[in-house]
Structures are given as C-alpha cells and as structure tokens.
C-alpha positions as CSV (number, residue, x, y, z in Angstrom):
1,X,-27.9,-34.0,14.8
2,X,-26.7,-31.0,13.1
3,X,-23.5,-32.8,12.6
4,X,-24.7,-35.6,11.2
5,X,-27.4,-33.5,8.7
6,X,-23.7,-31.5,7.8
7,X,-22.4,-34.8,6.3
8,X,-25.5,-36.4,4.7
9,X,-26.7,-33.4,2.8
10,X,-23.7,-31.9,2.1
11,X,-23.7,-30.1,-1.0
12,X,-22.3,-26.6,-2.2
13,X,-24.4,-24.0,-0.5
14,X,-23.9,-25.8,2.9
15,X,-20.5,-26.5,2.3
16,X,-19.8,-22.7,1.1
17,X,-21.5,-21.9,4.5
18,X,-20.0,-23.7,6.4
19,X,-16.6,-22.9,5.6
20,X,-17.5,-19.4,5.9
21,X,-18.9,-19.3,8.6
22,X,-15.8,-21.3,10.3
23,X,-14.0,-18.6,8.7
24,X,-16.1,-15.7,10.4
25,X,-15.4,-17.2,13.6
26,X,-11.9,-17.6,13.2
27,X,-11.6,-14.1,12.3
28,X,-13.6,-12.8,15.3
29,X,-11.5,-15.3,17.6
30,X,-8.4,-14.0,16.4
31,X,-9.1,-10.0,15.7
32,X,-10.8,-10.4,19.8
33,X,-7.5,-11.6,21.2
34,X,-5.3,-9.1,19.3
35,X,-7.9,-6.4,20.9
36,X,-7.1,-7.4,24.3
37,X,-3.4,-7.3,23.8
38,X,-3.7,-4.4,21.1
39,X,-5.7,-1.5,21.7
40,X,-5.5,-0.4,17.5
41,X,-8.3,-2.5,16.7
42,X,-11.6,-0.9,15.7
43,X,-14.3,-2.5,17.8
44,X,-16.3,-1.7,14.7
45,X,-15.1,-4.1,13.0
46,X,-15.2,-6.6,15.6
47,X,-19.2,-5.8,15.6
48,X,-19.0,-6.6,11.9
49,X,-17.4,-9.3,11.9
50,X,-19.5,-11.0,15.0
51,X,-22.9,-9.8,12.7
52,X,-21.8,-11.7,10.2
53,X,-20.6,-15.1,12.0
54,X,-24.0,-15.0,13.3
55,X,-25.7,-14.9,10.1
56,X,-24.2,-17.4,8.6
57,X,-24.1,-19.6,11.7
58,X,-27.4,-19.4,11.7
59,X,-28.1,-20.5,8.4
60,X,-26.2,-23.8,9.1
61,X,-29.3,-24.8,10.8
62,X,-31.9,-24.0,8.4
63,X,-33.7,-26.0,5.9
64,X,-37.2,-26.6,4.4
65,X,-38.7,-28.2,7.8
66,X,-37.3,-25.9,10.1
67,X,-38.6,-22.9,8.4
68,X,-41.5,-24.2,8.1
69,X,-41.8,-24.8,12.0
70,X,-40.0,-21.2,12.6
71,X,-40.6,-18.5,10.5
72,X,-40.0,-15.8,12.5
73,X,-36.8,-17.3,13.6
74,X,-35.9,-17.4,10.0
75,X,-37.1,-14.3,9.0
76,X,-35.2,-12.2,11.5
77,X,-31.9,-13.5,11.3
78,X,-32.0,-13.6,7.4
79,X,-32.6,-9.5,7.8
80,X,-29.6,-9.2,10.0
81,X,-27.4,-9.3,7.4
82,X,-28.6,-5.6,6.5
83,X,-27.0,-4.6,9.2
84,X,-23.5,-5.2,7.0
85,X,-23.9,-1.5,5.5
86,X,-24.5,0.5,8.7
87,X,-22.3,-1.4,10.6
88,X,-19.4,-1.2,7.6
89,X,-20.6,2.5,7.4
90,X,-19.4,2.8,11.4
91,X,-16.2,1.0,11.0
92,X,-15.3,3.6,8.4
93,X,-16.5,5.9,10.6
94,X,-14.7,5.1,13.8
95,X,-11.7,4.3,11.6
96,X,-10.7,7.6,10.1
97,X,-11.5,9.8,13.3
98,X,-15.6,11.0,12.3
99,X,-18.5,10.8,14.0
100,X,-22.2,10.5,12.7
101,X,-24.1,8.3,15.8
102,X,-27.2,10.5,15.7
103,X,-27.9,9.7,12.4
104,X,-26.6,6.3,12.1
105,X,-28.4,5.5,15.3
106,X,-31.9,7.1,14.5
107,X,-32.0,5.2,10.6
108,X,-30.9,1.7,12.4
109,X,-33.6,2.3,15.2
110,X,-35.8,2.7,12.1
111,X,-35.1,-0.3,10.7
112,X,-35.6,-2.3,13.9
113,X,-38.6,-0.2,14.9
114,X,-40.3,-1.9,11.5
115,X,-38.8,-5.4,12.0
116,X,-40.4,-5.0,15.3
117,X,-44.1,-4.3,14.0
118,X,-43.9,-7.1,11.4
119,X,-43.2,-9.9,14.2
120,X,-45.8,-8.2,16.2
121,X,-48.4,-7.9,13.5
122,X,-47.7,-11.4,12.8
123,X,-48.3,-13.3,16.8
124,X,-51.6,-14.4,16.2
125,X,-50.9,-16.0,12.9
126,X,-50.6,-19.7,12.1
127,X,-47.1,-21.0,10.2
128,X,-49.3,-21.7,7.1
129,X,-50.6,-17.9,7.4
130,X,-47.2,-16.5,8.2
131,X,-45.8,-18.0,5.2
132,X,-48.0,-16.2,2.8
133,X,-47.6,-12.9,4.8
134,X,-45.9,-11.1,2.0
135,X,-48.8,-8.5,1.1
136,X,-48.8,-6.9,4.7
137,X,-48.0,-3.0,5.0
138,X,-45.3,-3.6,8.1
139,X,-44.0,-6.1,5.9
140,X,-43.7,-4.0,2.8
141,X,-42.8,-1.4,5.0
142,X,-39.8,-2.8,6.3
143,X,-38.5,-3.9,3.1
144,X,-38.5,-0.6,2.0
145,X,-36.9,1.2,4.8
146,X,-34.0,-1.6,4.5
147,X,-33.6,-0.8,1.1
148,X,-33.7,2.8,1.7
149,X,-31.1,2.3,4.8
150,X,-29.2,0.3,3.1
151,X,-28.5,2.2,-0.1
152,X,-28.0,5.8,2.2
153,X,-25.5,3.9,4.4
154,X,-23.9,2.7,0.9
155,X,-23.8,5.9,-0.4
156,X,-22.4,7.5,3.1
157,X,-19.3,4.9,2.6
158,X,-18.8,5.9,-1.2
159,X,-18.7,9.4,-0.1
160,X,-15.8,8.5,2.5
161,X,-13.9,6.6,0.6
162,X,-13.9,9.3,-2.5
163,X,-13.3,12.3,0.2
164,X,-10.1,9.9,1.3
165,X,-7.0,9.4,0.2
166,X,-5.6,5.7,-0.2
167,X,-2.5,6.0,2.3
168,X,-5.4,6.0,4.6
169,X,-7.9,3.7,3.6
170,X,-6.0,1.4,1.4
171,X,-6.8,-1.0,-1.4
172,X,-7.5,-4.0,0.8
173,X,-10.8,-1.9,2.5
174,X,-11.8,0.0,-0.6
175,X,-12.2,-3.9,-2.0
176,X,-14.5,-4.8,0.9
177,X,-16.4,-1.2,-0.2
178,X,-16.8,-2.7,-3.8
179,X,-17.6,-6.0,-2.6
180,X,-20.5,-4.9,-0.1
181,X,-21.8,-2.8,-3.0
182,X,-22.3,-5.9,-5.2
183,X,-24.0,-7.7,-1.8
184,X,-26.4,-4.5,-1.8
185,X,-27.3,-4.3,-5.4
186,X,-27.9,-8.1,-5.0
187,X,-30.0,-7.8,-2.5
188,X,-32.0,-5.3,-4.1
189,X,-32.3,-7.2,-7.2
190,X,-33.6,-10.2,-5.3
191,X,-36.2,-8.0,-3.2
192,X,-37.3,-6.1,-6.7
193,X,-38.2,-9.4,-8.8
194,X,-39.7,-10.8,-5.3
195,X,-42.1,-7.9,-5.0
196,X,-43.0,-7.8,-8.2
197,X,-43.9,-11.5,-8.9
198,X,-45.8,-11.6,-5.4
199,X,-43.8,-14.0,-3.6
200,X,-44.4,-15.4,-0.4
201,X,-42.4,-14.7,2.3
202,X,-41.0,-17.9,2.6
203,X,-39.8,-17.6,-1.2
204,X,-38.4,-14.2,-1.0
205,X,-36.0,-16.0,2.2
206,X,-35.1,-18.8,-0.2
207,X,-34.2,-16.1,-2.9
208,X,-31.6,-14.4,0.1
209,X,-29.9,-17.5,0.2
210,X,-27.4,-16.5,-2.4
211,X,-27.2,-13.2,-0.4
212,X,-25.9,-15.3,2.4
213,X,-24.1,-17.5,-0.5
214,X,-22.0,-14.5,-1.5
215,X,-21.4,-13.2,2.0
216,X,-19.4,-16.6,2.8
217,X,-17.6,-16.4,-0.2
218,X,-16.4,-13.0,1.2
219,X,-15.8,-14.0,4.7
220,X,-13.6,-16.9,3.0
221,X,-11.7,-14.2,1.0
222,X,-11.1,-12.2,3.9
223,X,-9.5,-14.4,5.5
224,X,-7.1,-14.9,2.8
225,X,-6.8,-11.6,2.2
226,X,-5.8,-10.8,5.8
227,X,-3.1,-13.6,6.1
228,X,-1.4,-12.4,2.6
229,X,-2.1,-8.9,2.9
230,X,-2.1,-7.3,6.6
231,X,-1.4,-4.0,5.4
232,X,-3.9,-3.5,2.7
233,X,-6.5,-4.0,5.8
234,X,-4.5,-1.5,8.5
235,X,-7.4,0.4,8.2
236,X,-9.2,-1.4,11.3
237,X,-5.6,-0.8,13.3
238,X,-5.1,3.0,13.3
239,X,-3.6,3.7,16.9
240,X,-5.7,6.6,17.7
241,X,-9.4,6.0,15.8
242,X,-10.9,8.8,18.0
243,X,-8.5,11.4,16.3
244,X,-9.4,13.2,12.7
245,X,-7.9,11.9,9.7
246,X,-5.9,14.9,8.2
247,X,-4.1,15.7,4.8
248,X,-0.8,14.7,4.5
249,X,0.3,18.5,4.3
250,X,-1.2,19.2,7.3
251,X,0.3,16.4,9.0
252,X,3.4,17.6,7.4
253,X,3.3,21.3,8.5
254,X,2.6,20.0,12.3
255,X,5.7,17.5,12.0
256,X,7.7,20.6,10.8
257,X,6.8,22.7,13.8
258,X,7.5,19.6,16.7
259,X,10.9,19.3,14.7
260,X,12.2,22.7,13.3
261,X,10.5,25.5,15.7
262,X,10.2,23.3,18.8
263,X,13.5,21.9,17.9
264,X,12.8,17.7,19.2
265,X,15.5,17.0,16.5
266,X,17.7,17.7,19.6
267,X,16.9,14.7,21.5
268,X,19.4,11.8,20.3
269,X,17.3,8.9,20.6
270,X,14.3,10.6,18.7
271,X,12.5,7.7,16.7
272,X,9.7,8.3,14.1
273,X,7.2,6.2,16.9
274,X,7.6,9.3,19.0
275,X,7.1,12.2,16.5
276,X,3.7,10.1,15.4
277,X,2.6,10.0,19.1
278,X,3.6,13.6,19.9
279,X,1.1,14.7,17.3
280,X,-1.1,11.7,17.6
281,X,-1.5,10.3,14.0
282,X,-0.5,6.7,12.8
283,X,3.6,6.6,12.1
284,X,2.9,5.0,8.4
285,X,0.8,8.2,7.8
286,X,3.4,10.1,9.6
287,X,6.3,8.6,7.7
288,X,4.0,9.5,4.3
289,X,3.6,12.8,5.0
290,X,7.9,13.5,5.9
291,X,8.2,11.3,2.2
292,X,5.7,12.9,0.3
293,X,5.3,16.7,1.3
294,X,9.4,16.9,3.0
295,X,10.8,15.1,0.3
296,X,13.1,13.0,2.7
297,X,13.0,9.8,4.6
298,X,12.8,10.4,8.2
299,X,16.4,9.8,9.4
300,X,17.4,12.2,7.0
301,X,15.3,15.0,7.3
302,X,16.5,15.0,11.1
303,X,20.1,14.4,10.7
304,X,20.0,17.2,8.1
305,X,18.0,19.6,10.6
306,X,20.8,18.7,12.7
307,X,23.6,19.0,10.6
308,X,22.5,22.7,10.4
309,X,22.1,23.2,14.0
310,X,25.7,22.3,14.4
311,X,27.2,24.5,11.6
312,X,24.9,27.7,13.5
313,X,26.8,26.5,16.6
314,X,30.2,26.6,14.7
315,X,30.0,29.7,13.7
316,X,29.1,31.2,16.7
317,X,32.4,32.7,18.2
318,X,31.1,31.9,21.4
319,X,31.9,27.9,20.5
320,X,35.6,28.6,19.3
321,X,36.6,26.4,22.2
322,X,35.1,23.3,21.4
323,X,35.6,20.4,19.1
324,X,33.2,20.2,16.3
325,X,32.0,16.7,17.7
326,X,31.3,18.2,21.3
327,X,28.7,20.8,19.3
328,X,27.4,17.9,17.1
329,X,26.5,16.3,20.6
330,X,24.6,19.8,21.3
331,X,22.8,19.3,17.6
332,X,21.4,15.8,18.8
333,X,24.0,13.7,17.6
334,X,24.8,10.8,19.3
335,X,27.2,8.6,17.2
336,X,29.8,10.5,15.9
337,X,30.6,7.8,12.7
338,X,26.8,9.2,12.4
339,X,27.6,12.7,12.6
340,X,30.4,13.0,10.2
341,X,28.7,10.8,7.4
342,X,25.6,12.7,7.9
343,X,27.5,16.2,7.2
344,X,28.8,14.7,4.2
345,X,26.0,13.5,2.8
346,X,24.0,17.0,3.0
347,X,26.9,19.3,2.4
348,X,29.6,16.3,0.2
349,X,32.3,17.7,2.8
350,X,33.8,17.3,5.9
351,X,32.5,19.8,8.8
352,X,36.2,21.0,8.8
353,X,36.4,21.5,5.0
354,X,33.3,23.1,4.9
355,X,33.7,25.7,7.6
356,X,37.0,26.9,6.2
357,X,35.1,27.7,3.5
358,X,32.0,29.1,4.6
C-alpha cells in the first residue's frame, strides 16, 4: 500500500523525503556498523542521526486522510524534529570532552513534560475538535517552551563552536551548525505567522512540512558530504570523547614533557600513534600542536631531540670507547642510514666533522 501510494503520487515533497529519508538510514546503518568495529564514533551522533530517520520516515506515511484519522500521531512525531538542537547540542558536547547533562536533561524533560499535557488535555476530544485545538494553554505552552529550548540549545552550540578552534571542530560540522540554525529560524518563522493568523493545528503541521522538506535536503547533503569529505566531519570520531579538548599549546607543552624531560624519544620504534595515546588526545590534534607550537614535523622534532642526545653522549669521556653509531643506538636510533642523514640535516655535518669541531 505505501508502496504503491509512493508511485502514484509521487511528486517533489515525497520524492525529497523519501530520498532523504533512505539517506538517513543509510547513514545510521553504516555509522552503527563502524561503531561496533570502531569505538571513535560519538553515540551522539548516532542518536541524531536515528531522530532524524524517524522523522522523516514517518512522514512517508502521512497525508491529508491519515491526519485527519490521527492527529496525535501526527502531531507528535512532527515535534520530534525539535529534538535536532539538543541532541546536535550533546553531540558537540560529548565530542569535544564537556559535560552539561543536568541542564540539557532538565530543559528536554521540559519539553516532553509539555508535549505530555497537550496529548493528555486532548483524550477526550473528537478528531474534528483536535484539529481546531490551536488556542489551548498546554498547546501554546509547548510551542513556546520549544521555541525557547530550541533557541538556548542554538545558542549553547554557537558558544562552542566560537570558544573552539577549527583543527578541532572543523568546517564540515561548523556547516551542519549553520545549517541547523537556518532549520531553527525556519521553524520559528513558521510558528510566528501560525500564531499570529490563528491557525489550526492541523495547518500549523502542514506549514512544518517544509521544515521536514529542508531536513531531507540536509540528510541528502550529508551524505555527500561524508563520502567526499570524511575529514571535515572527524568531529564525531575523536578517539577519546570523554577527555577535555585542550589548546594546542597546552597539548604542546605535555608532548614536550613525555619527549624531552621523560626522554620517550629513546624508544626506536616510537610512532606519533603512541605519543597521542600516552597523553590521550587525537594524533591529528597531536600532530597540530608538534606543527604549529614546535615548528617541526614529528619525525623531525624526535630525530633532532635525538641527534642531541647522541652528541651529550659523545662528549662525555666516559664514551671514548665506542663508535658514534653504537651511542646513536643509546639516542634511540635504529637505522643508522637514519642516523647519519638525520645529523646532517640538523647540524649540515657529519657527527665526525662536527665533533672535531665542537
């Protein structure tokens, strides 16, 4: 049946939803099997993602008649798609180490508490009746407190993304920031001319269609956008989300003490993964913060810590008795081709040339 309506009254809306809402689930299907191999990805996300292939699932089934015979049905799953700003607001959240559950809990309990009292104040009414049930306090009431939730949560993101730099929430999310705020102020929009031309409940859910309209056009483009561009979207895949975001020169100082004063440069197999786990931070941030505040790539900022561990070595007296490659080995060396093009590369000499002089 729903196939067959698909096909005979397929036009742009239905066709937009549809595709998006394929799209949705694709997205969940995939991000949900990358989790259980994966452990970077931000449930979060997977929460927001699942919200929003609901909604626009459920759409799919809707037209004139079957609002007409459910209201309520309609009604509550067309609000759902408020839950896109808390629930973007918690992916942020979650993503860059922070944590605000009382408050995000108690304002989303508020909003549920009033969609509660509106379907309650609304049992003994007849579909005809519930239609025109626009002028009711609980339903005022909820409008409001979505509108109210909705634009705090909005500004609670803003506020995140301003207070963050872009190596850690890159272009890709601050997009999806930009595009949920355009959702929001359309929502609002929609809900202001509603109110104040005293439509029906049943028209104001007509008027949210382009709401959903616009969120399949974004689930469409996010799919897109992850396929091109994976790493404008890492956001959702930092390795350790319960750990807080820090500066780059902070990161930077803490690198500098596992390297120079704890001396790990002396392991020979030491790979960037390993410095990024020792002080549990992503190793893209952790590669950043050696580019940006070090001023060298990461095999060379260890090769030249080395390089200077082996000349303190050579010139202790203590070492006269062995070769130069022997105390490169003790510097954390363990090619000596490495070794001897490193040295040169720091100092534009050979260790034996630059020991006779030095």
């Amino acid at each position: 049946m729903f196939v067959t309506r698909v096909f005979r009254q397929m036009n742009l809306y239905l066709g937009v939803n549809l595709i998006g809402a394929f799209q949705a689930w694709l997205i969940f299907g995939a991000l949900t099997y990358q989790y259980s191999t994966d452990q970077k990805i931000n449930r979060a996300f997977l929460t927001l993602i699942f919200s929003i292939a609901i909604s626009l699932t459920s759409k799919l089934f809707f037209n004139h008649n079957t609002f007409t015979a459910a209201p309520r049905f309609w009604y509550f799953l067309d609000t759902s798609v408020f839950l896109l700003l808390p629930l973007w607001y918690n992916v942020l959240l979650i993503g860059l180490g922070k944590k605000d559950s009382s408050l995000l809990s108690k304002v989303m309990l508020g909003s549920a508490l009033f969609q509660s009292i509106f379907l309650i104040s609304t049992i003994n009414l007849t579909t005809e009746e519930m239609a025109h049930y626009s002028s009711a306090f609980s339903f005022y009431g909820f409008l409001v407190t979505l509108g109210v939730s909705g634009s705090y949560f909005l500004y609670k993101s803003w506020l995140l993304m301003h207070e963050t730099e872009e190596y850690i929430i890159p272009k890709g999310v601050r997009l999806g920031q930009l595009i949920l705020s355009i959702l929001m102020a359309l929502g609002i929009l929609i809900t202001t001319i509603a109110v104040l031309k005293n439509y029906t409940v049943g028209q104001i859910l007509v008027l949210y269609n382009w709401l959903i309209l616009a969120l399949s056009f974004t689930m469409i483009l996010l799919g897109v956008a992850l396929t091109i561009f994976p790493k404008e979207f890492t956001l959702i895949t930092l390795p350790f989300p319960s750990k807080p975001v820090q500066s780059l020169q902070h990161i930077a100082d803490r690198i500098t003490t596992l390297l120079e004063d704890e001396k790990k440069f002396l392991q020979p197999k030491l790979s960037l993964q390993e410095v990024a786990n020792s002080i549990q931070t992503n190793p893209v941030i952790t590669s950043k913060a050696i580019n940006q505040v070090i001023g060298l790539p990461f095999p060379d900022y260890v090769n030249q810590l080395r390089v200077a561990y082996f000349i303190k070595l050579a010139r202790d007296t203590r070492n006269k008795e062995y070769t130069h490659w022997a105390l490169a080995q003790e510097a954390g060396f363990g090619n000596k081709v490495s070794f001897y093009k490193s040295f040169k590369k720091v100092h534009q000499k050979t260790p034996k040339e630059y020991l006779a002089v030095h």
